[in-house]
N, C-alpha and C positions, 0 to 999 in steps of 0.2 A: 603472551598475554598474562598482565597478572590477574591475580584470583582477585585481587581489591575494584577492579573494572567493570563498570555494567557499560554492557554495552548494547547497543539496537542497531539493526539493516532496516532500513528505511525502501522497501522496494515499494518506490514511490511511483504515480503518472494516471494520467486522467483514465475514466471506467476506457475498456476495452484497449488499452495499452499494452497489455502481455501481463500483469505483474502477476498474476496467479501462475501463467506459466512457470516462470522463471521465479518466482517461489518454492514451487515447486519441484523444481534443480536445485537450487538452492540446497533446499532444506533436506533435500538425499543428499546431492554429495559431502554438505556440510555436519548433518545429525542433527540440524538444529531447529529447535521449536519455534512453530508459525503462529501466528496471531494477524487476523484479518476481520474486518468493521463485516463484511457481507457473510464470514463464517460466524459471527457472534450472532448477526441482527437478526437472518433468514432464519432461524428457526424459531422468531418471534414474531416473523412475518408471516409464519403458517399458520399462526394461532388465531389469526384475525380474518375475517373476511373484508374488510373493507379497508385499503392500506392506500392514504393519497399520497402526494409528493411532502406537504410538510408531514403527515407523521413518519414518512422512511426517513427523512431527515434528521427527527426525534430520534428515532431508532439509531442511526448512527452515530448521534452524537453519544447516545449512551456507550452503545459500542466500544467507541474512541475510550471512553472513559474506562470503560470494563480493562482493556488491553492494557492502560498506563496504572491502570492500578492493579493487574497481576505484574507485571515489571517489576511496578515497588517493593511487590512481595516477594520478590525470588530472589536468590541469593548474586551478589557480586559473582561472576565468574561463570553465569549463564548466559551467553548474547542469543537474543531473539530477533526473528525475522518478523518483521512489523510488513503486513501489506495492504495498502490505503492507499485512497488520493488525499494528500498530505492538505491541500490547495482547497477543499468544499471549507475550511474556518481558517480565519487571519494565523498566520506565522505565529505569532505570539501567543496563540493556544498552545504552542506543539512545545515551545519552546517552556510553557509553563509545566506542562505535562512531565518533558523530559526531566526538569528541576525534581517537582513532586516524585517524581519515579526511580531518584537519586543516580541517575545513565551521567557517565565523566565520556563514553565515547557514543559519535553518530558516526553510523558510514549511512550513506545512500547511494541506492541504484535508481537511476532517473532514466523510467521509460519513455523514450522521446519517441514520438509516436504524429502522422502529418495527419492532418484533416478526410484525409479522403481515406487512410487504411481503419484511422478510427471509427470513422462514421460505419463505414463497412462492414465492421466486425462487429459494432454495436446494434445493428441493424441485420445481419445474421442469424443475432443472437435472441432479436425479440419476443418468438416464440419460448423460448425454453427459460428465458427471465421470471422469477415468480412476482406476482402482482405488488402493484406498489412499487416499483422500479421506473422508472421517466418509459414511458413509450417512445413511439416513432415520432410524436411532437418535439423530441427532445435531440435530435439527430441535425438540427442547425445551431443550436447552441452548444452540443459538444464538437462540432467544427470549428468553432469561433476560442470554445475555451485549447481546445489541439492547437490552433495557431500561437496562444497566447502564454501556456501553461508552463512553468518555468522549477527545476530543482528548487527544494526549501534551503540545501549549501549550508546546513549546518555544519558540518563535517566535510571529510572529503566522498567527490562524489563520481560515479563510474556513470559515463550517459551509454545506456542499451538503446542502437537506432535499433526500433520496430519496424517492420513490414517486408523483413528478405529475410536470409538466414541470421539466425542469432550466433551473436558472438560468447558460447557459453564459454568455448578455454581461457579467453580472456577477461570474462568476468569472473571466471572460478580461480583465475592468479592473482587478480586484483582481492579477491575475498579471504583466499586463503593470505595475500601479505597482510594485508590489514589488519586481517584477525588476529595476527601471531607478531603483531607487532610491537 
């Protein structure tokens, strides 16, 4: 990798997909610094007592914005694990973002994830979600966006099937080529 390279992991896929997991691998085996819209926003979600769907919405897009503008600030030859659902604002956000943030490489991980393991885990999870997050109302429109939800394919991209054993060896040779490429 040259040091002139910015570069971003895109571990992409709709809420309850895995991507925190496998971030989380990630960024052990890799050493490398995370950046997530629900690590940024939740602790501005604590600040509020009353938090409906459009202002978490708010709250992410800031998010979004916070993460592409530490990018910009850090130096070539640091690549960051970016983890979001790429898919909540049109393509041509992400794509302006990466411009702005001066990033020459995308890789993404596209967590492919079916309606039914999504719903499941999203619904799991309800409890422990802090307020301001889609409720159980929200569990037939994330079925619908699971069927529908597709890689951004900026870059090249590695699809993680969700919902059995993860394939971490082969996402960790696919990371490690790329990176070092």
């Amino acid at each position: 990798m040259t040091t002139q390279t910015k570069t971003v992991v895109l571990v992409n896929g709709i809420p309850a997909s895995g991507k925190s997991t496998v971030t989380r691998q990630l960024s052990a085996r890799f050493s490398l610094p995370v950046l997530t819209i629900d690590g940024i926003k939740e602790p501005f979600m604590a600040k509020f007592d009353q938090i409906d769907r459009p202002f978490n919405r708010q709250l992410g897009y800031a998010a979004y914005e916070v993460i592409w503008s530490i990018i910009r600030d850090a130096p070539p030859g640091c690549p960051f694990l970016v983890d979001a659902w790429f898919g909540f604002q049109p393509r041509e956000t992400l794509v302006d973002y990466l411009e702005k943030a001066g990033v020459t490489r995308v890789l993404e991980v596209w967590n492919a994830v079916s309606p039914e393991v999504a719903v499941a885990r999203y619904a799991s999870r309800l409890g422990e979600r802090r307020m301001g997050h889609p409720g159980e109302e929200y569990l037939p429109e994330l079925a619908v966006l699971a069927a529908q939800a597709e890689p951004m394919a900026l870059g090249p991209v590695f699809r993680l099937e969700q919902g059995g054993e993860i394939a971490f060896a082969a996402l960790n040779a696919w990371v490690e080529e790329h990176l070092h490429s």
